[in-house]
C-alpha positions as CSV (number, residue, x, y, z in Angstrom):
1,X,2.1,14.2,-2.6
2,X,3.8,11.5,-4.9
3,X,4.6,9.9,-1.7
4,X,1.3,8.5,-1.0
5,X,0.6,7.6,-4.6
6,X,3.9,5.4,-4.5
7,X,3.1,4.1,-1.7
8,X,-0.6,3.1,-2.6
9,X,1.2,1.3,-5.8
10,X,3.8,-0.4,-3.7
11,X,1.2,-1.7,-1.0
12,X,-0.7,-3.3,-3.7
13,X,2.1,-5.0,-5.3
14,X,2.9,-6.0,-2.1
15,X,-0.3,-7.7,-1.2
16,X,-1.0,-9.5,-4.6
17,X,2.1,-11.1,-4.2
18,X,1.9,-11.6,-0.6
19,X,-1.6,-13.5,-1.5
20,X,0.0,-15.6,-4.2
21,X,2.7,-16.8,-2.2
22,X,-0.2,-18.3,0.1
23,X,-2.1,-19.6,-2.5
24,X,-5.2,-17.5,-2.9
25,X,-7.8,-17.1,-5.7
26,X,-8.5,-13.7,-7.1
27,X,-10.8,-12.4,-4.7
28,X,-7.6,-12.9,-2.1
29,X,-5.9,-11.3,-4.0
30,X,-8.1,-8.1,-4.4
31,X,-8.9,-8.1,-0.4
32,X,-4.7,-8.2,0.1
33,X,-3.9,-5.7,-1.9
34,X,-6.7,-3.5,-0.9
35,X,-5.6,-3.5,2.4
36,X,-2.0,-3.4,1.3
37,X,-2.5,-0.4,-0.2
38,X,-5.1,1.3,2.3
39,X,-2.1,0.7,5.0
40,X,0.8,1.8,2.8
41,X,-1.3,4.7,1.8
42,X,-1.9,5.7,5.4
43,X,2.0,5.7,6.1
44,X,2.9,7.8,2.8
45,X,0.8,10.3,3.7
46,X,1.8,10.6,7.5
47,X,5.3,10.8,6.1
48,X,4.5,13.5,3.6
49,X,3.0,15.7,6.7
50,X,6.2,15.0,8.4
51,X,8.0,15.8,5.8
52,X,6.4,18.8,5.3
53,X,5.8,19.9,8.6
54,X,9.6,19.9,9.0
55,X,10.6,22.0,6.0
């Protein structure tokens, strides 16, 4: 389960500096990393099924 948690962190890292680099106010920022983090969540946990699903 770490994996999704890690992945949540890292996706909304990602999109706060992704909305930085392009210049965008706070609010930007908040909707990027939201979504960032949503997506990235998403992935960690389909990986962690895998993951598990294969052990």
């Amino acid at each position: 389960m770490p994996i999704v948690f890690i992945a949540l962190v890292l996706g909304a890292l990602l999109g706060v500096v992704r909305a930085r680099k392009r210049g965008g106010n706070g609010f930007d920022q908040a909707q990027y990393a939201a979504v960032h983090a949503i997506v990235f969540g998403l992935a960690g946990l389909f990986i962690t099924i895998f993951i598990l699903r294969a052990a």
